[in-house]
C-alpha positions in Angstrom: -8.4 -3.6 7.1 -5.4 -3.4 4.8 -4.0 -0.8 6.6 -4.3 -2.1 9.7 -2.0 -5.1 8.6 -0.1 -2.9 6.8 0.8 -1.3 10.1 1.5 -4.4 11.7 3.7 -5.7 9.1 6.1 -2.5 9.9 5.9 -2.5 13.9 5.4 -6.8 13.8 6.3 -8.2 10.9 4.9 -11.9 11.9 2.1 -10.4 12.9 0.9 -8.8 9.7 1.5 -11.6 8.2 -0.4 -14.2 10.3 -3.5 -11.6 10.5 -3.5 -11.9 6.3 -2.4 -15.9 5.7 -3.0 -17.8 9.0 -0.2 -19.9 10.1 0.7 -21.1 7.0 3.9 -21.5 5.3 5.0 -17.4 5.0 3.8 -16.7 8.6 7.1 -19.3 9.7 9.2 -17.8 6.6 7.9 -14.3 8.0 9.5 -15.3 11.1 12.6 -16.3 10.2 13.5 -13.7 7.6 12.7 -10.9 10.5 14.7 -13.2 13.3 17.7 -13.1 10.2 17.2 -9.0 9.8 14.7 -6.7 11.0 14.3 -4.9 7.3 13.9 -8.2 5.6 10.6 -9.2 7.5 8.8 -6.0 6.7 9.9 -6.3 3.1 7.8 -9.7 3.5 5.8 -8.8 5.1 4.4 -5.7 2.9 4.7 -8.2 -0.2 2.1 -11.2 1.0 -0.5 -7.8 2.5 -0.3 -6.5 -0.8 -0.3 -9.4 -3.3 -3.4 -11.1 -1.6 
């Protein structure tokens, strides 16, 4: 299943996110860091998939 957020969190950054924590507090900071820069939110993104 890892991967499957994992590829998420490069094509959708929120979206891996939100399939890994919910809608909790990274899933908005998910969102804003990718709204601020595309590169950002997949940097995230890939940290919170593979710390938890």
């Amino acid at each position: 299943m890892d991967i499957v957020r994992l590829i998420f969190a490069i094509i959708l950054p929120p979206v891996g996110v939100f399939m890994q924590v919910g809608l909790s507090g990274a899933f908005w900071l998910n969102i804003l860091l990718t709204l601020l820069g595309y590169v950002p939110g997949i940097i995230h993104a890939v940290y919170i998939i593979l710390k938890r």
